[in-house]
C-alpha positions as YAML, in Angstrom:
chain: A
units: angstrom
residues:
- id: 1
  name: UNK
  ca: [45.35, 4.12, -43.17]
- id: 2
  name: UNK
  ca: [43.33, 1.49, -41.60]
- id: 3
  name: UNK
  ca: [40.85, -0.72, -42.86]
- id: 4
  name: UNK
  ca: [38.13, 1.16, -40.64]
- id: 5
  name: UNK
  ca: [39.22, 4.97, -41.64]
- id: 6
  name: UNK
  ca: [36.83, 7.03, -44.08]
- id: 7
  name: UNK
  ca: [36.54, 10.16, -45.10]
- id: 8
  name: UNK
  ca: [33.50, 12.53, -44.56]
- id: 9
  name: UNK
  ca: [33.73, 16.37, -45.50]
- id: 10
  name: UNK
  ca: [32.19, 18.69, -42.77]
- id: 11
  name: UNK
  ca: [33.63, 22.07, -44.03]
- id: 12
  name: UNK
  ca: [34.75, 23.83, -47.31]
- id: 13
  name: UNK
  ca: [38.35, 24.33, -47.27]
- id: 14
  name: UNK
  ca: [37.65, 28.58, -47.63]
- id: 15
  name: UNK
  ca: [36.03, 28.09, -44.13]
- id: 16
  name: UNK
  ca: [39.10, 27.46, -41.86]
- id: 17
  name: UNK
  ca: [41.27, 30.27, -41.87]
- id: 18
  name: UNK
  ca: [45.12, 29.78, -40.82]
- id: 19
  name: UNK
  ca: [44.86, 30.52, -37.08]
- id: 20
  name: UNK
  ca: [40.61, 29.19, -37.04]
- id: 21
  name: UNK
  ca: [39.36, 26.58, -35.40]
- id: 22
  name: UNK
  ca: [36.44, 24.55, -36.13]
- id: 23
  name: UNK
  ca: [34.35, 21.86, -33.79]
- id: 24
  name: UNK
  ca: [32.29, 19.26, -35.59]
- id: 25
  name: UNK
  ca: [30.27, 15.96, -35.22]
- id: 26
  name: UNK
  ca: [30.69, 12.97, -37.21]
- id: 27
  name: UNK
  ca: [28.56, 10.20, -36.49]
- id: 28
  name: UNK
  ca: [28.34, 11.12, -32.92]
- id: 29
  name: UNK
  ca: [32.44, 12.00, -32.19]
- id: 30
  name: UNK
  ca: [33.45, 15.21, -31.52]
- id: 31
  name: UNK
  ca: [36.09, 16.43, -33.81]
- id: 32
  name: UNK
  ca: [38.18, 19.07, -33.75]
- id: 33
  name: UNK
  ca: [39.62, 20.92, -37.13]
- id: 34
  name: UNK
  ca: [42.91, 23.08, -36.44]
- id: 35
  name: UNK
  ca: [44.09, 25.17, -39.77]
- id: 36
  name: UNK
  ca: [47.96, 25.85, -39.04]
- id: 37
  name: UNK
  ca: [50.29, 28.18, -40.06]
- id: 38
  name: UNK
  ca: [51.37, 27.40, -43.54]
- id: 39
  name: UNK
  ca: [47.62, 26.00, -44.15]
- id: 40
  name: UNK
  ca: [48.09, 22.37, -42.84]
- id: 41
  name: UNK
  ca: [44.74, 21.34, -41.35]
- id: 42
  name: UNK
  ca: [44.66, 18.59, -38.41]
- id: 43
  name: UNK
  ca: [41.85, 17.02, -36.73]
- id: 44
  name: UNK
  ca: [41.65, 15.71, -33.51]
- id: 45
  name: UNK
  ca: [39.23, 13.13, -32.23]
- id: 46
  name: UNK
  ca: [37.88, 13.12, -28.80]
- id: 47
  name: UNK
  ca: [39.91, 11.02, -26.49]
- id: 48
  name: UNK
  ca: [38.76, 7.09, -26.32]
- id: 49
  name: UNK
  ca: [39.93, 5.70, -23.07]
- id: 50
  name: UNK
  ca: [42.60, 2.50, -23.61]
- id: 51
  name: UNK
  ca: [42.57, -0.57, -21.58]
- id: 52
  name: UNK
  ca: [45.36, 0.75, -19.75]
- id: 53
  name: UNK
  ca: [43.45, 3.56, -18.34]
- id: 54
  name: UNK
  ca: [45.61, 6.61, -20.76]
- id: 55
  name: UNK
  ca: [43.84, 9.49, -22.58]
- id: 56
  name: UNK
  ca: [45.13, 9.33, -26.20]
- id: 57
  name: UNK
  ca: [43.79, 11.52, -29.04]
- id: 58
  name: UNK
  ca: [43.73, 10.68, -32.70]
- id: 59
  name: UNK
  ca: [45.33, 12.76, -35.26]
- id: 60
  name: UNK
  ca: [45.51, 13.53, -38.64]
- id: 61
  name: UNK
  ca: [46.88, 16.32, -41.28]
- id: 62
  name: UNK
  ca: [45.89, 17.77, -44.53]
- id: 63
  name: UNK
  ca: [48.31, 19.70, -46.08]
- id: 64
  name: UNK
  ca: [46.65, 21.85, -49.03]
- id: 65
  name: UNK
  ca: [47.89, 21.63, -52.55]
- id: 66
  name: UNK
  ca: [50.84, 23.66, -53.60]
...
């Protein structure tokens, strides 16, 4: 994880069903929460432009707690 990365909670974990999904705002990015089958949960950020002139998105996964 990078020095910069921190967690904020924007939904209960009852409130994404498998198949759901949910968009957010965190401090002014759009985020996008994706619960998958099986119950992992990943979040994708809007894309940032790069200096080369690609899209790229973010992404990250929760998987729940057996």
């Amino acid at each position: 994880m990078s020095a910069d990365a921190r967690w904020t909670q924007v939904a209960a974990d009852g409130d994404l069903w498998e198949g759901d999904i949910l968009g957010v705002d965190v401090a002014g990015r759009a985020i996008l929460l994706v619960r998958l089958a099986g119950g992992a949960v990943k979040a994708y950020q809007e894309p940032a432009r790069t200096r080369d002139s690609r899209w790229r998105t973010r992404t990250s996964t929760r998987t729940p707690a057996s």
